[in-house]
N, C-alpha and C positions, 0 to 999 in steps of 0.2 A: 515377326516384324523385321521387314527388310532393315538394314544398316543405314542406309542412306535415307531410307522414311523414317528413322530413328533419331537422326543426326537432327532432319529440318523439323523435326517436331521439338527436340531440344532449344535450336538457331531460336525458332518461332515464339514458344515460350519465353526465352530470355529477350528477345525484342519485345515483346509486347510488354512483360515487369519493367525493363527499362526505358521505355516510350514513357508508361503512365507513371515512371520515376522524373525522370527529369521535365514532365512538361507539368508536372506539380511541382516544382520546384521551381520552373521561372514562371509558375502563375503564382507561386506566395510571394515571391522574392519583396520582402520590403513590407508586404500586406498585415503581417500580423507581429511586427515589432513591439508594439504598444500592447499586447497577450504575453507574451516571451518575457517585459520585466519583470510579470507579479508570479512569473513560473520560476521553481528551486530547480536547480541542475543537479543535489543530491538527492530531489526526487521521483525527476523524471532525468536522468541519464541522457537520451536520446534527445535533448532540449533542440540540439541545431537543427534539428534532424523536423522539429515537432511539425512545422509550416507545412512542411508537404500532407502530411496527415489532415490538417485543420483544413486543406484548400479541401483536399479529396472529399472530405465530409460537408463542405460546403458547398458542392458544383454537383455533387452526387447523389441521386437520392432514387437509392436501389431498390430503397425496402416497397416503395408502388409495385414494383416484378415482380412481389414475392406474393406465395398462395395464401391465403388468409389465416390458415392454420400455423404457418410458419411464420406471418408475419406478427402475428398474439403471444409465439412464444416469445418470439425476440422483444418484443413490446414488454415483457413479463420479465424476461433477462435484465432488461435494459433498466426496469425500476430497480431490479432486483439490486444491480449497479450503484445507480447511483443511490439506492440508501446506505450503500457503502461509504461513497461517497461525501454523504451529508453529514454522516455519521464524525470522520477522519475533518472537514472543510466548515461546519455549519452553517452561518448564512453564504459563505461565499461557493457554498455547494453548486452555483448552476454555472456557474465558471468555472469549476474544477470540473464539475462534468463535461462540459462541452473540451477542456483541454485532455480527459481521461478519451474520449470517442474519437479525438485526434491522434492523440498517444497509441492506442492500441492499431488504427490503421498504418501509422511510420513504421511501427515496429513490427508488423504482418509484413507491409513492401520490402522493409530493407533485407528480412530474413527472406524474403521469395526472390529477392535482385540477386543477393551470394548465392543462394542455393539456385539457384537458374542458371548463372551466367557459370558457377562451378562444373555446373551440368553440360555447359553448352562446351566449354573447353574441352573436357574430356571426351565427349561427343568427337567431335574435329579430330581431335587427338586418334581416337581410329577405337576407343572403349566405349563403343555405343549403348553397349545395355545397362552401364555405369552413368553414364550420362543421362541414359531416359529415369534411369532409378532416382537421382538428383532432380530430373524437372518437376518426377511426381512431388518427390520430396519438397521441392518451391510450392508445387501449386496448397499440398495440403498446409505446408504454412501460412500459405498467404491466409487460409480459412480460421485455420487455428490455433497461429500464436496470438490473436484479439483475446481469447480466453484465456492464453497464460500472460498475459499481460495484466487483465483483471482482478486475476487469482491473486496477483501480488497486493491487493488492496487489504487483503486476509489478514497477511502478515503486517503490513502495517495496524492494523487496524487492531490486533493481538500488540503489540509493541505500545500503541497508545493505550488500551484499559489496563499494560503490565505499569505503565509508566504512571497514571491515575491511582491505583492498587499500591502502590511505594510511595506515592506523599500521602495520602489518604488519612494513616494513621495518625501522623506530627499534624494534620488540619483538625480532626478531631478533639484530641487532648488536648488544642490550644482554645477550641471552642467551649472544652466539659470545664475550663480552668476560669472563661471569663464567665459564663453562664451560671456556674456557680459561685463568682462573689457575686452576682446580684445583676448581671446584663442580660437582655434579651436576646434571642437568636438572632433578632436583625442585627442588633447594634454589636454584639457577639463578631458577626460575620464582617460585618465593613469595618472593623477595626483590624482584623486578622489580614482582609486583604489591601488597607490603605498600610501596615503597616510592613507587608511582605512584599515585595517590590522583582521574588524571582518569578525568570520565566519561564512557566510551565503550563502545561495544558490545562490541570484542575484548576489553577488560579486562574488563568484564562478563560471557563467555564465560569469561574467564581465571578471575575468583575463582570461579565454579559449578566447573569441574573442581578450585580446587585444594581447596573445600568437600566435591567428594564423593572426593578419593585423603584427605581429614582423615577422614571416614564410614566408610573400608575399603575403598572401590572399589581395583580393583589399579589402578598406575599407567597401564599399558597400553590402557586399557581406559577409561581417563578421558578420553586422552587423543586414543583415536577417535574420541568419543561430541561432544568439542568440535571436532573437523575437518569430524561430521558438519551440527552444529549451524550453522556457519561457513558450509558449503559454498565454500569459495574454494580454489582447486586450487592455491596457493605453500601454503595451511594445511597438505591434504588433503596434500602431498608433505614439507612437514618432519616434519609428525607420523608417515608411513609411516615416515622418518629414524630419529626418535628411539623410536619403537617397535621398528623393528629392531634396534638397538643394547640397549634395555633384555631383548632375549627372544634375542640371541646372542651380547652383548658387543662389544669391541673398542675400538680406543683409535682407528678413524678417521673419529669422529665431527665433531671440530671443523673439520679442513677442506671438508668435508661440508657444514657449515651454513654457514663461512664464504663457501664457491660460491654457494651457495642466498643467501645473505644480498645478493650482489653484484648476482643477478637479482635481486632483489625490491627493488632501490633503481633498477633500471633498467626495472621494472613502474611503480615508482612516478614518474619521471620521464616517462617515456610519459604516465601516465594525467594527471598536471597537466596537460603540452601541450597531452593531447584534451579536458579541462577549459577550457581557456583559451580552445580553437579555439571550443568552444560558445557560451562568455561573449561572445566578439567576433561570434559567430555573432548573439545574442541582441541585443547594443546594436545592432544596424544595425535594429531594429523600431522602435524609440523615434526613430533620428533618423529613420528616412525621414520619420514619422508627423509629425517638424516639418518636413522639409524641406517636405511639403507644403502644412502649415500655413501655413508660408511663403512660398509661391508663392501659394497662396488669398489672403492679406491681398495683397502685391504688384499680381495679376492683379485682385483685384475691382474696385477705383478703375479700371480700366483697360477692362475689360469693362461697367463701369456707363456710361463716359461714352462710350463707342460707342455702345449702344445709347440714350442719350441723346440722341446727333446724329443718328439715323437719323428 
């Protein structure tokens, strides 16, 4: 490939990223300010950035072009998403999806804009095959930073059932302590949470079921729908607990959760450990980076005045 069909294949690409950059950005301008207050900027990062993304998915709709076989897998992806989603948002999951399908298109363009228009410099600059290397480089991000922008749902999504998993146990034992002077699981439960006022996500989980058994939901039934919500398997196993006891009776329910309660303080003693082990895992990046510091100031006076003598 000639230098000069190299150069305007670079030019080319980078005008076209920057074309459908900026003329998404003065078609949101203003458009989606009233999306952007109920967005966290420590969760999506590229918050100013979002509006271009939200326009391109609302003026665009590519997936008609696509062959039916690809368009079922994306169709498949795309739940696969947002049960991510639903999972991290609950009811407010079709808003967070729709700002997740915006999100991942800004953050495809902006990383195809740098890498293109880096491409395109160097291009001009007279390093042509450095340049085509960089537009390949934009084009395949524009395709596939969407999936690494996804992928970080994972790790949030591991961070909220780590965060469930650590209060878990202090909700249990305050429940095994009123259930057994003589309270019921309901009356158990809304007393624990009209009387804990922090905020966290299981509480947060906690007042939505005891809002909808207040609505008519039957007990049982509330009490699934926040194990599913949860997804953490000490949940998913007390609540199987106390649902079988509300749909057959019996009086041996509190040594029952008192077991249950013993493991889940010996979950939670575990998980600090493997906690810890990371943190200590983590500080040895920061010293090494002085140890070598270190050595650098040390060595340099040392290595200068050698090759001074030589």
């Amino acid at each position: 490939m000639s230098m000069f069909l190299s150069t305007g294949i670079s030019i080319g690409v980078c005008i076209v990223f920057a074309a459908i950059f900026f003329l998404s950005y003065l078609g949101s301008k203003g458009k989606y300010d009233d999306c952007l207050e109920y967005v966290d900027k420590e969760e999506y990062a590229l918050k100013d950035f979002l509006p271009i993304g939200l326009e391109i998915c609302d003026r665009l709709d590519y997936e008609r072009l696509l062959p039916k076989a690809l368009k079922n897998a994306l169709a498949r992806y795309k739940n696969t998403v947002y049960q991510k989603v639903l999972e991290l948002h609950g009811k407010d999951a079709e808003f967070y999806n729709y700002i997740q399908n915006g999100y991942r298109i800004t953050t495809a363009l902006l990383a195809a804009v740098m890498a293109s228009a880096v491409g395109c410099i160097i291009s001009v600059q007279g390093d042509a095959s450095t340049g085509i290397m960089l537009t390949g480089i934009s084009i395949i991000a524009f395709f596939g930073v969407p999936f690494l922008a996804d992928s970080s749902l994972d790790e949030e999504i591991a961070k909220r059932r780590q965060k469930i998993q650590l209060e878990f146990p202090e909700f249990i034992n305050k429940l095994v302590l009123l259930v057994n002077a003589g309270m019921t699981i309901s009356k158990a439960w809304e007393k624990i949470i009209v009387e804990n006022r922090k905020e966290h996500v299981l509480y947060d989980e906690m007042r939505y079921a005891l809002m909808e058994i207040r609505s008519g939901k039957p007990e049982a039934i509330a009490y699934e729908e926040f194990a599913r919500r949860c997804r953490v398997k000490e949940i998913t196993k007390f609540v199987s607990i106390i649902v079988m006891n509300l749909r057959r009776g019996g009086a041996e329910i509190v040594p029952v959760l008192k077991a249950q309660a013993d493991e889940c303080w010996e979950m939670r003693k575990n998980t600090a450990k493997q906690l810890g082990e990371e943190a200590s895992t983590k500080i040895l990046i920061p010293l090494m980076i002085m140890f070598l510091g270190i050595v650098i100031i040390v060595a340099t006076p040392a290595v200068l005045s050698m090759t001074s003598g030589m």
